[in-house]
C-alpha positions as CSV (number, residue, x, y, z in Angstrom):
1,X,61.2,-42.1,107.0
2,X,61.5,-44.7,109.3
3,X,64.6,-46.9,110.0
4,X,62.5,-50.2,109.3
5,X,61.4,-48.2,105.4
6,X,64.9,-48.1,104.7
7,X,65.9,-51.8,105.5
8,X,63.1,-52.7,103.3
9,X,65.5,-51.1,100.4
10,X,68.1,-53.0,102.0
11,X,66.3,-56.8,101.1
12,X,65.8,-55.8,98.1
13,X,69.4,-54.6,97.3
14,X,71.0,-57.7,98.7
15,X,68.2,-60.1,96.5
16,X,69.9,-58.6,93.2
17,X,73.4,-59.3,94.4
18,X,74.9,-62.6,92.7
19,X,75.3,-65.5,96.0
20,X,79.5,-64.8,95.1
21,X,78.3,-60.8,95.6
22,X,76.4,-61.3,98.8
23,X,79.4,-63.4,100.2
24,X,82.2,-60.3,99.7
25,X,79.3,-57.8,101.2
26,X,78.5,-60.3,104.1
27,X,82.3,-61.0,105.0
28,X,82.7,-57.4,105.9
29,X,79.7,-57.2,107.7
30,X,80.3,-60.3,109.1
31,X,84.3,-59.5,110.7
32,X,82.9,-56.2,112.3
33,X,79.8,-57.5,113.8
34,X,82.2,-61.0,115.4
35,X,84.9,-58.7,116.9
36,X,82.0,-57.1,118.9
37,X,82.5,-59.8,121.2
38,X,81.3,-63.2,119.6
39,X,85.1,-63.7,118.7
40,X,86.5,-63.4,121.7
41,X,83.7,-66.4,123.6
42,X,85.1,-68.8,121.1
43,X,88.5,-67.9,121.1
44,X,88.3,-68.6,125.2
45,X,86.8,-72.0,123.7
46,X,89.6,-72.5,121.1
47,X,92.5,-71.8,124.3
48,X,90.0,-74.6,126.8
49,X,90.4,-77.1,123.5
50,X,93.9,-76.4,123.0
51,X,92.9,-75.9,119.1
52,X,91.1,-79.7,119.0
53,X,88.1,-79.3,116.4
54,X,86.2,-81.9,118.7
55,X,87.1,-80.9,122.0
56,X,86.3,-77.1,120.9
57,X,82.6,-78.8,119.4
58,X,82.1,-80.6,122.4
59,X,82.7,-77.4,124.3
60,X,80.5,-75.0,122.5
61,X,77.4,-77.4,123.9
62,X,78.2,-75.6,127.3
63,X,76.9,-72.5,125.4
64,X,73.6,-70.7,126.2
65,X,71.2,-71.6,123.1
66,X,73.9,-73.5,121.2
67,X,74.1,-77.5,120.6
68,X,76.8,-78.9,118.0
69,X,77.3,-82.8,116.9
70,X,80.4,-84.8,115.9
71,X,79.6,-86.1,112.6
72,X,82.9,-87.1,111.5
73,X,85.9,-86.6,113.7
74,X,88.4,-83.7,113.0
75,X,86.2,-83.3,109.8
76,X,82.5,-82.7,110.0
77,X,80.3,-81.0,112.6
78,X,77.1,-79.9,112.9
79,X,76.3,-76.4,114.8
80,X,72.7,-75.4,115.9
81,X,71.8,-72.0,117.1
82,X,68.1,-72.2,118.8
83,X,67.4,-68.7,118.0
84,X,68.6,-66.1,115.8
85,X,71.0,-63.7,117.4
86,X,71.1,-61.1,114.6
87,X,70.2,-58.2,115.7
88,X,68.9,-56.6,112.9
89,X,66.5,-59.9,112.8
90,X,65.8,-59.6,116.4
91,X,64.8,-55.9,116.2
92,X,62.4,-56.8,113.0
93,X,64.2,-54.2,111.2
94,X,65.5,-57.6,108.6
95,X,63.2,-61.3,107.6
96,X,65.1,-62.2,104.6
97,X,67.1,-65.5,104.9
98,X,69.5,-63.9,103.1
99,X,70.6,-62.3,105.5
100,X,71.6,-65.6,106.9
101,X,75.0,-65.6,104.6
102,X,76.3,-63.3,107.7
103,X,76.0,-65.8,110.0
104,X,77.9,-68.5,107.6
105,X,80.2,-65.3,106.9
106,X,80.6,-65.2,110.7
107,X,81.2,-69.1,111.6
108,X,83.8,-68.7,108.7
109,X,85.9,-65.5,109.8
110,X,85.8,-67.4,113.8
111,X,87.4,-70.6,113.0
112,X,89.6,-69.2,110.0
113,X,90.7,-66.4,113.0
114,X,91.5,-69.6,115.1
115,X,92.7,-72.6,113.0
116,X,94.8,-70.3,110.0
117,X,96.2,-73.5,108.9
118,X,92.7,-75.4,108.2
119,X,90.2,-74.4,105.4
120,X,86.6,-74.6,105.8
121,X,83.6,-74.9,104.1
122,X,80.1,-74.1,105.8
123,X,76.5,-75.2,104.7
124,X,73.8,-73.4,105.9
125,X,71.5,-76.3,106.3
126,X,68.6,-74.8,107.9
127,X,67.9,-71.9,109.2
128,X,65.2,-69.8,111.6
129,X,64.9,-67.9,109.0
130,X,63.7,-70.2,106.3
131,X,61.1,-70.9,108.8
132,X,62.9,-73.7,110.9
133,X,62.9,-73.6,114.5
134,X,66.5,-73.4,114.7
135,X,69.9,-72.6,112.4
136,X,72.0,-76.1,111.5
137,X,75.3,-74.7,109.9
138,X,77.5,-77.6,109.2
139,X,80.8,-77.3,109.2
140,X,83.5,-79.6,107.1
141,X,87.3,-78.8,107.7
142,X,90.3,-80.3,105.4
143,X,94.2,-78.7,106.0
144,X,94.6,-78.3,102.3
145,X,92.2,-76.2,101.1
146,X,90.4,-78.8,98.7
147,X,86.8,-78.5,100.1
């Protein structure tokens, strides 16, 4: 059997999962895959912003194949990848846009890693996936947890 067969099991495992089951399966997923090094680039941006939401925004346009907008400031953000970095994706083993909860998994364990005091919500928008030519994730913030 090949590695590629088995993934194919794999989309179809994750398709019968309820969205609140994918979520709890992508989280862990997720937390092991960012502290391979993702973390630790915007954790560097998080120390150059000195914790500002807009200056750390502003700051993640400096990275390779990554734009982001101010839509609202210290609330709303926008965050475009140009490609997908998944490797699973990039290695053709996975094509399902479900697998795109990881990534909003991701985004969500980084800045709750960095601002423990804020709550997020994050909205896959669009996605490369779903046949877009980039990700949008936004991104909405609120210190009380009513988002």
């Amino acid at each position: 059997m090949e590695l590629s067969d088995w993934f194919k099991g794999f989309e179809r495992g994750i398709s019968c999962l309820a969205p609140e089951q994918r979520a709890s399966f992508f989280s862990e997923c997720a937390k092991n895959c960012v502290k391979c090094g993702t973390l630790q680039i915007y954790q560097g941006l998080y120390e150059k912003a000195r914790g500002d939401l807009d200056i750390f925004f502003q700051e993640s346009n400096k990275l390779p194949g990554v734009r982001s907008e101010i839509i609202e400031k210290d609330s709303v953000y926008d965050l475009y990848f140009m490609e997908c970095t998944c490797m699973l994706h990039r290695q053709g083993y996975v094509s399902t846009p479900l697998l795109c909860e990881c990534s909003k998994q991701s985004i969500l364990y980084v800045l709750h890693s960095l601002w423990k005091e804020k709550y997020f919500r994050v909205t896959i928008c669009e996605s490369i996936l779903r046949g877009s030519q980039h990700c949008k994730i936004q991104i909405e913030t609120t210190n009380n947890g009513n988002t």
